[in-house]
DRENDO-1510 file (C-alpha; in Angstrom, 1 decimal, always signed):
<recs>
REC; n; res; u; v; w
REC; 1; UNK; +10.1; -8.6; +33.7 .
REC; 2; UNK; +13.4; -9.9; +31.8 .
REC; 3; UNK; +11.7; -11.3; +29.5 .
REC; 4; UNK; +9.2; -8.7; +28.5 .
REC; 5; UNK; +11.9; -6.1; +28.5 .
REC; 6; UNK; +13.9; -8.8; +25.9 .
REC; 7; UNK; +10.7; -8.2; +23.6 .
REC; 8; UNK; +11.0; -4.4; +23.8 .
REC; 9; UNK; +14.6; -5.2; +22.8 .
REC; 10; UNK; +14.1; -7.3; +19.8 .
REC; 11; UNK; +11.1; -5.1; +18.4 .
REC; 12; UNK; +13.4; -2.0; +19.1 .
REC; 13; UNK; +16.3; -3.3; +17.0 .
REC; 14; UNK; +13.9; -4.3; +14.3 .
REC; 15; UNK; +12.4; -1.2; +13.9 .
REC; 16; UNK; +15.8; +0.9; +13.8 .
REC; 17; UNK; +17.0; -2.1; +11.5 .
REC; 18; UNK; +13.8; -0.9; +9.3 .
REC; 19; UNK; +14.4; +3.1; +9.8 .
REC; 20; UNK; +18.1; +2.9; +8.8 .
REC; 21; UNK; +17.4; +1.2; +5.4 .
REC; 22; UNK; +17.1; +4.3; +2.3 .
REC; 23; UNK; +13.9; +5.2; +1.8 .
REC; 24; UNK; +11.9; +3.7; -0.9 .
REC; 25; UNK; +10.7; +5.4; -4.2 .
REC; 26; UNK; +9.5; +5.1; -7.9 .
REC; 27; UNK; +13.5; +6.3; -8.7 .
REC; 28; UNK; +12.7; +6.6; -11.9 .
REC; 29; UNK; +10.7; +9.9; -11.5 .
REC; 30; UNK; +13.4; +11.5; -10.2 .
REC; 31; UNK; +16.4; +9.8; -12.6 .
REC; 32; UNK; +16.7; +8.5; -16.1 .
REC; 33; UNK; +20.2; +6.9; -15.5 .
REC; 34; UNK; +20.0; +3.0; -16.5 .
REC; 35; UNK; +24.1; +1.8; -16.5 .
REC; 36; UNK; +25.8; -0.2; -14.2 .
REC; 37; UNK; +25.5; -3.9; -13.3 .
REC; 38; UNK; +22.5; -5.6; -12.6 .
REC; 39; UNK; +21.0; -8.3; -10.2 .
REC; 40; UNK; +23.3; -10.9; -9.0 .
REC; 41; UNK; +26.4; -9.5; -9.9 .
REC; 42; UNK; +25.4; -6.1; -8.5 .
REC; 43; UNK; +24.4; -7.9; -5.2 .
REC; 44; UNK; +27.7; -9.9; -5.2 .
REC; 45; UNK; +29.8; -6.8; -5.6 .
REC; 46; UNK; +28.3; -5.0; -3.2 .
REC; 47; UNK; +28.4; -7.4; -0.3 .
REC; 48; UNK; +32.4; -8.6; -1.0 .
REC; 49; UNK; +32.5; -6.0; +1.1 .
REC; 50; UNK; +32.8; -7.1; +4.6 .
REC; 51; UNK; +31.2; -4.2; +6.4 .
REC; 52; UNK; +28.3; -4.1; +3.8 .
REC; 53; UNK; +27.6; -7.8; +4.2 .
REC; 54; UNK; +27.6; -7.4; +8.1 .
REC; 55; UNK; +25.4; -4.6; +7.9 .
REC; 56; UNK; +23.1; -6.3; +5.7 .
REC; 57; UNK; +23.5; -9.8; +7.6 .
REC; 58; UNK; +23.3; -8.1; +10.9 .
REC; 59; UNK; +19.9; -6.3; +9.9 .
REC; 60; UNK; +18.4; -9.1; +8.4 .
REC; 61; UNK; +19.2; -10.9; +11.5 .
REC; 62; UNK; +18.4; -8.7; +14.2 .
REC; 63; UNK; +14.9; -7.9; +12.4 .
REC; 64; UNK; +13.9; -12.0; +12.3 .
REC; 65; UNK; +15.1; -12.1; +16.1 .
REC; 66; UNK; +13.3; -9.2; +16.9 .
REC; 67; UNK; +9.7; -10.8; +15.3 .
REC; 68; UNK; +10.5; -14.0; +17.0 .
REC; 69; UNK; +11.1; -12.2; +20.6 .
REC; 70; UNK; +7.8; -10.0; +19.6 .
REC; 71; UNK; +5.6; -13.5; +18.9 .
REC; 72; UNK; +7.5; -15.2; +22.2 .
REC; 73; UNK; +6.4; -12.3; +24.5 .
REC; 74; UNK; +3.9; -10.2; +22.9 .
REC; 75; UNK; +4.7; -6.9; +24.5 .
REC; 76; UNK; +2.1; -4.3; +25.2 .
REC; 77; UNK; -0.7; -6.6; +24.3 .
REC; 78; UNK; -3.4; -3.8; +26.1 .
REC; 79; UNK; -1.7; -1.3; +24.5 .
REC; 80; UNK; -1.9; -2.8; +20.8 .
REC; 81; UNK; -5.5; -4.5; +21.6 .
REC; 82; UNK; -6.5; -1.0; +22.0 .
REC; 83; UNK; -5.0; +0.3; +19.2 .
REC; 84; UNK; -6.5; -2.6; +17.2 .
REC; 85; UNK; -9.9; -2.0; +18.4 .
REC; 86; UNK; -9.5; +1.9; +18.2 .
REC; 87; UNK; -8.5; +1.7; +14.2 .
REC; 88; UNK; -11.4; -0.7; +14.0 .
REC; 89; UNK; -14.0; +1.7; +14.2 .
REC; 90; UNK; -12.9; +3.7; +12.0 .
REC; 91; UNK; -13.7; +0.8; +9.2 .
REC; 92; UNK; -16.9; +2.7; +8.3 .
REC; 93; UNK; -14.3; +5.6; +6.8 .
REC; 94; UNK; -12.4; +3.3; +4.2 .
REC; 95; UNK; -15.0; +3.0; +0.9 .
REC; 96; UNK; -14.3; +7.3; +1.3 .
REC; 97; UNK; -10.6; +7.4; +1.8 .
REC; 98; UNK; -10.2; +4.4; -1.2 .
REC; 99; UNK; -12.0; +6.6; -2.9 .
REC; 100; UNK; -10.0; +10.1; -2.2 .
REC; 101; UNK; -6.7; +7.8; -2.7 .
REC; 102; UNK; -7.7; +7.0; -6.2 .
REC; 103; UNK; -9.9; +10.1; -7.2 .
REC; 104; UNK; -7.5; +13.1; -6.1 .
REC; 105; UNK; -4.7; +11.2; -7.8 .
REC; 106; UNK; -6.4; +10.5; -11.5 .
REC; 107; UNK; -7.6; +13.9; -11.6 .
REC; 108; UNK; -3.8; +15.4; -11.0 .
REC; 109; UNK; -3.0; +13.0; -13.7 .
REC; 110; UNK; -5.2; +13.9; -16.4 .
REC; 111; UNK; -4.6; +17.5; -15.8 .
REC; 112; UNK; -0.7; +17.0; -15.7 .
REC; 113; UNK; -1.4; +15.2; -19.1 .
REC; 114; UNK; +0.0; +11.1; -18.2 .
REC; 115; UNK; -1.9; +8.0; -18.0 .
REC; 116; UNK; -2.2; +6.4; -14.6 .
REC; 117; UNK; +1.6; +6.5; -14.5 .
REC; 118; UNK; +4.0; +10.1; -14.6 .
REC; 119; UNK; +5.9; +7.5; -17.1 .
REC; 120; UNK; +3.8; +7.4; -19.3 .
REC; 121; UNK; +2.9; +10.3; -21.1 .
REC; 122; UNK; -0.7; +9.7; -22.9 .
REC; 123; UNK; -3.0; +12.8; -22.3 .
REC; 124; UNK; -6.2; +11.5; -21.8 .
REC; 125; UNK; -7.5; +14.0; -20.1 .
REC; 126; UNK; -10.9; +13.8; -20.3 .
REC; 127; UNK; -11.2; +10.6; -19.1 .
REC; 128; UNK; -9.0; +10.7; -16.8 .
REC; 129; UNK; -10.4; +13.8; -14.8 .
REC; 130; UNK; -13.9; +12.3; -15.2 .
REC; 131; UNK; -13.2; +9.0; -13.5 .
REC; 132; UNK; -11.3; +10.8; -10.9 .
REC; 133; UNK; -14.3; +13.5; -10.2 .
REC; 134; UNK; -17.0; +10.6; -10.0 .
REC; 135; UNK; -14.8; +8.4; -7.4 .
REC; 136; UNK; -14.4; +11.5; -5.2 .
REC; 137; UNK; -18.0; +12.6; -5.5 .
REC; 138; UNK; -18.9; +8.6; -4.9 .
REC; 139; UNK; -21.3; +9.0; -7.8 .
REC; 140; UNK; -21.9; +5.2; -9.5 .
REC; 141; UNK; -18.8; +4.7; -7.3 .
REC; 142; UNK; -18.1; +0.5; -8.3 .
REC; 143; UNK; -19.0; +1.2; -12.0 .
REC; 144; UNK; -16.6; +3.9; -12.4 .
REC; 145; UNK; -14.0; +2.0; -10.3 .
REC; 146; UNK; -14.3; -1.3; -12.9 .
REC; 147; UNK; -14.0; +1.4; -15.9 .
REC; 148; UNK; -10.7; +3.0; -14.6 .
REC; 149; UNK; -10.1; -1.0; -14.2 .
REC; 150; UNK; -11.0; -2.1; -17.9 .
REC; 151; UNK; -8.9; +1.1; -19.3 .
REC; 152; UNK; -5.5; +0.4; -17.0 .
REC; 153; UNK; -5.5; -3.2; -17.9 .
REC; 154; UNK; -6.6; -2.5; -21.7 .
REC; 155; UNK; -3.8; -0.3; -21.6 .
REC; 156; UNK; -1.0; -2.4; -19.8 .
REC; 157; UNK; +0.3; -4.4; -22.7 .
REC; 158; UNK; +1.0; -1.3; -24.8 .
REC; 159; UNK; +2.6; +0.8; -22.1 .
REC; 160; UNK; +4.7; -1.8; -19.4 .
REC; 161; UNK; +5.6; +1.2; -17.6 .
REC; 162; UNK; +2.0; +1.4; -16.3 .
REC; 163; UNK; +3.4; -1.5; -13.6 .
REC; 164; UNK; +5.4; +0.9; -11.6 .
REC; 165; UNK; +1.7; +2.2; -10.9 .
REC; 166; UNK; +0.4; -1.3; -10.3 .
REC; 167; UNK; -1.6; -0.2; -7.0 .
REC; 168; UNK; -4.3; +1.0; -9.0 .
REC; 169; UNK; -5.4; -2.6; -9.8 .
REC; 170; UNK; -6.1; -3.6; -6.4 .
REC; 171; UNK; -7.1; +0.0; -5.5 .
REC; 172; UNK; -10.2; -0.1; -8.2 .
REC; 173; UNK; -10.9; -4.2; -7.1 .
REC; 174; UNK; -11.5; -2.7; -4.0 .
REC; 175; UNK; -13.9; +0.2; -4.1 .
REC; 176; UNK; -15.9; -2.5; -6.3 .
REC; 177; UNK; -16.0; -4.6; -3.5 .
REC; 178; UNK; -16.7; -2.1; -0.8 .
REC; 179; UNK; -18.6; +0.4; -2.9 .
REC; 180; UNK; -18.9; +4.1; -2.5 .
REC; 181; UNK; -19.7; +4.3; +1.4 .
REC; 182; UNK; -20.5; +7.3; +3.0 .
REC; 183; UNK; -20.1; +10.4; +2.5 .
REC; 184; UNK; -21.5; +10.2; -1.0 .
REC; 185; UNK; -23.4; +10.7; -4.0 .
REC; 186; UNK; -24.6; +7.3; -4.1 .
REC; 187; UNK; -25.2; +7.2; -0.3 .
REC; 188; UNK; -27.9; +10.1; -0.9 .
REC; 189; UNK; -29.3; +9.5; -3.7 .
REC; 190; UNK; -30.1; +5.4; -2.6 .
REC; 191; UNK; -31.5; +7.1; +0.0 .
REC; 192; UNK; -33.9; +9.0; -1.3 .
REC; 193; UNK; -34.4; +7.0; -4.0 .
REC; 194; UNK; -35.4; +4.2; -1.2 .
REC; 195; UNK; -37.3; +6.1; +0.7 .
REC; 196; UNK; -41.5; +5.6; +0.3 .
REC; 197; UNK; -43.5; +8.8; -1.7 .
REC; 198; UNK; -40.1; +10.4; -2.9 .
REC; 199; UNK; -40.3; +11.9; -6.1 .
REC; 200; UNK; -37.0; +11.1; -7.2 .
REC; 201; UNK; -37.7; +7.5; -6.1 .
REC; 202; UNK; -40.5; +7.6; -8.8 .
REC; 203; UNK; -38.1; +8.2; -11.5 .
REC; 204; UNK; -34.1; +6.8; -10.5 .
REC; 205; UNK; -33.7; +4.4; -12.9 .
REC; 206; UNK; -30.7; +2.6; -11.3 .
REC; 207; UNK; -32.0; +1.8; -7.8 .
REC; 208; UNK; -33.1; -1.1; -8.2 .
REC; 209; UNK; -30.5; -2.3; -9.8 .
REC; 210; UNK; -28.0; -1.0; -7.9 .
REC; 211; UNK; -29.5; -2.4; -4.6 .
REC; 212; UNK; -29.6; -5.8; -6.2 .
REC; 213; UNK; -25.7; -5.5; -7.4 .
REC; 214; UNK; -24.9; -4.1; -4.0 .
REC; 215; UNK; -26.0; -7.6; -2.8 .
REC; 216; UNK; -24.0; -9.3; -4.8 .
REC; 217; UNK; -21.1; -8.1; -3.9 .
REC; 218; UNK; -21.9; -7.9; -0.4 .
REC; 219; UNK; -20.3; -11.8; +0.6 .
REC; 220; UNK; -17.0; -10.7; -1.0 .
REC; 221; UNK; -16.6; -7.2; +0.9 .
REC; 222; UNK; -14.8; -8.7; +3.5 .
REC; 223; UNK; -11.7; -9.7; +1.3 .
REC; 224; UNK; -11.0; -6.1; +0.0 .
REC; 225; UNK; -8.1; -5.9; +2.6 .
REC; 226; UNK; -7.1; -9.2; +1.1 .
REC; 227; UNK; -7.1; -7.6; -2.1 .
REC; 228; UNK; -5.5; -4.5; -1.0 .
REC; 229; UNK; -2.8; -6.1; +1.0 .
REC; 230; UNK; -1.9; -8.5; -2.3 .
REC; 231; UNK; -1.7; -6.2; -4.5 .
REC; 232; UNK; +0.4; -4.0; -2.5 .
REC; 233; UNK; +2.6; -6.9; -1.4 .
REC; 234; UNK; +3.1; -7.2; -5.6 .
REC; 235; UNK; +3.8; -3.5; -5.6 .
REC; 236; UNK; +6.9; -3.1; -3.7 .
REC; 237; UNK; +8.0; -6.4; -4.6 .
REC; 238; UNK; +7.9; -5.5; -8.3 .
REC; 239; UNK; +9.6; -1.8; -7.2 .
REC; 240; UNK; +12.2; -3.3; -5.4 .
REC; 241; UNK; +13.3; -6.2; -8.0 .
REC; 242; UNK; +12.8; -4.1; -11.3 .
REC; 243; UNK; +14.1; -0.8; -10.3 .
REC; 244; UNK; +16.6; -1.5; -8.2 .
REC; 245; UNK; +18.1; -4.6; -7.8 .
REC; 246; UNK; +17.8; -5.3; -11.6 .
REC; 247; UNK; +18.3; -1.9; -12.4 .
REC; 248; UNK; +21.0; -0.5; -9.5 .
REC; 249; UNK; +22.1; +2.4; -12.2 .
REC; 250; UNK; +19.2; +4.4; -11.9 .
REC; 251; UNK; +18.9; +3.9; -8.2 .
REC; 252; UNK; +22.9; +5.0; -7.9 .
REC; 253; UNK; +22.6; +8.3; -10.2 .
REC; 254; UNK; +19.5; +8.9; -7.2 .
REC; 255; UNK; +21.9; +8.3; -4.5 .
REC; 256; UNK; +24.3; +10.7; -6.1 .
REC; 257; UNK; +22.0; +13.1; -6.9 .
REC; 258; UNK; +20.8; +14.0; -3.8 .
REC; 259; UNK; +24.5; +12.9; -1.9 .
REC; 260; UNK; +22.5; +10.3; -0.2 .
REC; 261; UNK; +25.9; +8.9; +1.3 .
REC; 262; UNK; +26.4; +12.1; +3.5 .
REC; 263; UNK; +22.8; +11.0; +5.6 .
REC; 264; UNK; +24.2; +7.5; +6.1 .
REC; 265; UNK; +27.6; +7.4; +5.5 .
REC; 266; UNK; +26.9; +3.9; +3.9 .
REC; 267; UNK; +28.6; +2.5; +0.2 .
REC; 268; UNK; +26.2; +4.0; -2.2 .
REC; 269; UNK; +25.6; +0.4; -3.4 .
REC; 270; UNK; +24.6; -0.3; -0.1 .
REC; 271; UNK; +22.0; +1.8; -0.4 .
REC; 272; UNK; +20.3; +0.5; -3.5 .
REC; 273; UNK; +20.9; -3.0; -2.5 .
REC; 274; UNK; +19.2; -2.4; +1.5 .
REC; 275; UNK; +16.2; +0.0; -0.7 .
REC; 276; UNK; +15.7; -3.0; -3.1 .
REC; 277; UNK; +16.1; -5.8; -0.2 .
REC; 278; UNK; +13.8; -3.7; +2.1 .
REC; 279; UNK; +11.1; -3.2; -0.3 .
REC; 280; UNK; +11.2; -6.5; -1.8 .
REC; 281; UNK; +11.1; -8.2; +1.9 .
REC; 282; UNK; +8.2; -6.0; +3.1 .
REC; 283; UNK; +6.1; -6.8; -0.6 .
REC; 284; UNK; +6.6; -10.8; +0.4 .
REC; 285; UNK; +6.0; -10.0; +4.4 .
REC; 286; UNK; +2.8; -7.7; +3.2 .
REC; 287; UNK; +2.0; -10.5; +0.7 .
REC; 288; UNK; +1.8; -13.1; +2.8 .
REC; 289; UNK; -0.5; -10.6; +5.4 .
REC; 290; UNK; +2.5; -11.4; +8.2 .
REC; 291; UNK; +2.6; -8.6; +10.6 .
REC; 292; UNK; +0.5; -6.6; +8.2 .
REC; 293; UNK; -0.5; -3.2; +10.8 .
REC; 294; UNK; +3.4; -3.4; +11.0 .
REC; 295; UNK; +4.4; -3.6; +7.6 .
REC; 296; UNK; +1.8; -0.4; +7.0 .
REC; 297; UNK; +3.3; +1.9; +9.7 .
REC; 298; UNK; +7.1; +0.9; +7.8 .
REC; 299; UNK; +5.5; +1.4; +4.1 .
REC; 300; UNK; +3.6; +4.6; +5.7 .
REC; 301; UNK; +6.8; +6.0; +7.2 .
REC; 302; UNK; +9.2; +4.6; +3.9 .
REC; 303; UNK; +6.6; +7.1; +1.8 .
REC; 304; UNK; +7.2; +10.3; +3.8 .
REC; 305; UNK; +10.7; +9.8; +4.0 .
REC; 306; UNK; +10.8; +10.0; +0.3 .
REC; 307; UNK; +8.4; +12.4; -0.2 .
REC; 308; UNK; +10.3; +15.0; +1.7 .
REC; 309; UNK; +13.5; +13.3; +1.2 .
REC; 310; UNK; +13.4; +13.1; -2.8 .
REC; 311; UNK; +11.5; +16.6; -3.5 .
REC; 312; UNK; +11.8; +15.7; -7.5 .
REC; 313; UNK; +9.6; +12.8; -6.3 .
REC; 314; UNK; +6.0; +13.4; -7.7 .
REC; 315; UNK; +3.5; +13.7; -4.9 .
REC; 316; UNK; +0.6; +12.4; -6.3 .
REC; 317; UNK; +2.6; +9.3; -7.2 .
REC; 318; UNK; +2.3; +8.5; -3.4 .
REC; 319; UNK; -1.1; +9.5; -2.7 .
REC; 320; UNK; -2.4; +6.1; -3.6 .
REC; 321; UNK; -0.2; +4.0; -1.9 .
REC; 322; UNK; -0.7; +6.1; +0.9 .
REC; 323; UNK; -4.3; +6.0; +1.2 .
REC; 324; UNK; -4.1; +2.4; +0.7 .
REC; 325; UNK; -1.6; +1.7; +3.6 .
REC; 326; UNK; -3.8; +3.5; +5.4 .
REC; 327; UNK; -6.8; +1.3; +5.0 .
REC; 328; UNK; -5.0; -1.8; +6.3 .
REC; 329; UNK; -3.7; +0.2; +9.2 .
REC; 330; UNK; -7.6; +0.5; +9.9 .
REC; 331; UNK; -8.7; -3.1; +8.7 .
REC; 332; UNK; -5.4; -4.9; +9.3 .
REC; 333; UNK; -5.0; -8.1; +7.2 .
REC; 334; UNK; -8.0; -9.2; +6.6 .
REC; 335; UNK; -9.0; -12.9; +5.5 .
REC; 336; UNK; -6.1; -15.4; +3.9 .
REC; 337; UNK; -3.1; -14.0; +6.4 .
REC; 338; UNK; -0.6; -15.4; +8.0 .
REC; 339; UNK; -1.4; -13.3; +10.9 .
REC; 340; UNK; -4.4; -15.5; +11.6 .
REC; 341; UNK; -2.4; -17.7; +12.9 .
REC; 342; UNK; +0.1; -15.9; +14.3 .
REC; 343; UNK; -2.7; -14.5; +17.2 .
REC; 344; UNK; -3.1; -15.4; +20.4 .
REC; 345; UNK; -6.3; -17.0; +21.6 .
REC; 346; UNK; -7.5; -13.9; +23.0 .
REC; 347; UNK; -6.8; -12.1; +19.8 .
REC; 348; UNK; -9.4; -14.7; +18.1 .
REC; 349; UNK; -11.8; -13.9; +21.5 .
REC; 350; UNK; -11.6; -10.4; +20.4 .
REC; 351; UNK; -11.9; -10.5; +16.8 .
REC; 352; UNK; -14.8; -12.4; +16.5 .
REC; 353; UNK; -16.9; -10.6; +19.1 .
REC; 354; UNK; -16.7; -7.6; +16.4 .
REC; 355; UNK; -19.1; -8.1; +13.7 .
REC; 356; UNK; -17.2; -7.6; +9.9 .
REC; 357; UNK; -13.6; -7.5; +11.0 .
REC; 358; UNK; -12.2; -11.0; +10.1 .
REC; 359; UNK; -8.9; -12.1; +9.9 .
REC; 360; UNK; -7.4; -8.9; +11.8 .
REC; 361; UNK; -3.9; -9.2; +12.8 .
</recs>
């Protein structure tokens, strides 16, 4: 009994280690400001201070301690083998939410008149609201995807700023990989279209093609939460380093703008230096697949803090990462994770008795 009850108190002190830490966010919606000091030196400075470099010691710590003491004693194991097996079937749902996650967002953005990014400020409208319409209906749903693809990373070397909306990249590599699902267009019309004495059948042009590309792809569907995970991993890694730890000004003037210091009476550098730390630990954790379910509940609650902490915060710039998160709280890590080999052997029992869910953590 001890020694379950010592996992409960490791996981515990992790997760209010991960809750105290500022919530994460693109700060540069919400502030322009760009002065100050700037990695090392800004780090240095900030933990001379002996409270701030307990506090940031102490966390650290008490967060590796707390995944060793989960891994030694693997509390609630029915509990979390249900829940595993519970978000598993709902794997059949994630081709339509990748596809609301993307869709809803690039439509908002053609409309509000930026590219991809509310930093950069290219109306292609047009384009935009068309690629965003077709993902949402699912109609030619992995063509679509590897247009918005071509245009972000055609785009990319004449607008850098695009990178603080890199999720897009492995958002669109995955709908290619796991196609439009169901409900949608493409689901219907294949349908009909494969269905003997149909008279659409007689005329689609695409089905046969479509059907043959949709075979293709078919080995590869399995590594979109690879993909997914990666890219994410990249994400908040890139966030945390570039805006904040190399940048601490802007994330500062957000501090002070919303008198962030008054909800945790922490240095306001302490702030910036735990967002940037947090973000850029949970990118390498998420990265490396390590914990991944985990690491999506802290990303999933980081978002909503933000978005109803930091109201100048543009909601559709988390709609994305949210749907995303979402689908590897569903499909968990997927192949090439650490957490493969972090499970126990009835872990491995249980995930290969169910058909198309490899490498779940």
């Amino acid at each position: 009994m001890n020694r379950h009850m010592a996992g409960y108190a490791g996981a515990i002190v992790a997760a209010l280690w991960l809750l105290v830490q500022p919530a994460a966010a693109h700060v540069r919606y919400v502030s322009d400001e760009q002065e100050g000091q700037a990695g090392l030196a800004f780090a240095v400075d900030v933990l001379s201070e002996p409270l701030n470099l307990a506090l940031v010691g102490g966390g650290a710590v008490a967060t590796l301690a707390g995944a060793v003491a989960y891994l030694r004693f693997r509390p609630a194991r029915t509990d979390l083998a249900v829940l595993r097996e519970t978000l598993s079937g709902y794997r059949d749902l994630v081709p339509w939410m990748l596809r609301l996650s993307l869709g809803l967002p690039l439509v908002g953005a053609g409309f509000a008149g930026y590219f991809f990014s509310p930093e950069v400020m290219w109306s292609v409208r047009v384009f935009q609201v068309a690629v965003g319409f077709l993902l949402l209906f699912g109609l030619a749903t992995r063509a679509v995807a590897a247009i918005g693809l071509l245009a972000y990373l055609v785009a990319l070397p004449f607008a850098p700023d695009l990178l603080l909306a890199f999720e897009y990249i492995p958002g669109f590599i995955a709908i290619v990989l796991v196609g439009s699902g169901r409900p949608s267009a493409d689901h219907m019309l294949k349908q009909v279209a494969g269905t003997p004495g149909t008279i659409y059948g007689r005329f689609d042009p695409v089905y046969g093609l479509a059907d043959w590309f949709d075979g293709v792809i078919e080995p590869y569907e399995r590594y979109a939460p690879t993909v997914v995970r990666a890219g994410l991993g990249i994400a908040f890694a890139y966030l945390g380093i570039v805006e904040k730890l190399l940048a601490p000004g802007t994330g500062l003037a957000v501090v002070a703008k919303y008198d962030l210091t008054a909800v945790v009476p922490v240095d306001a550098g302490l702030w910036v230096l735990g967002a940037g730390l947090t973000e850029l630990a949970l990118g390498v954790a998420l990265f490396l697949g390590v914990f991944t379910r985990g690491g999506a509940a802290v990303a999933f609650l980081m978002f909503t803090l933000t978005l109803f902490g930091l109201p100048d915060d543009p909601v559709l710039a988390h709609v994305t990462l949210y749907g995303m998160v979402s689908m590897l709280l569903i499909t968990g890590s997927g192949p090439l994770a650490v957490d493969n080999w972090l499970r126990e052997p009835t872990e491995d029992a249980e995930a290969s008795g169910r058909a198309g869910v490899p490498g779940d953590d």
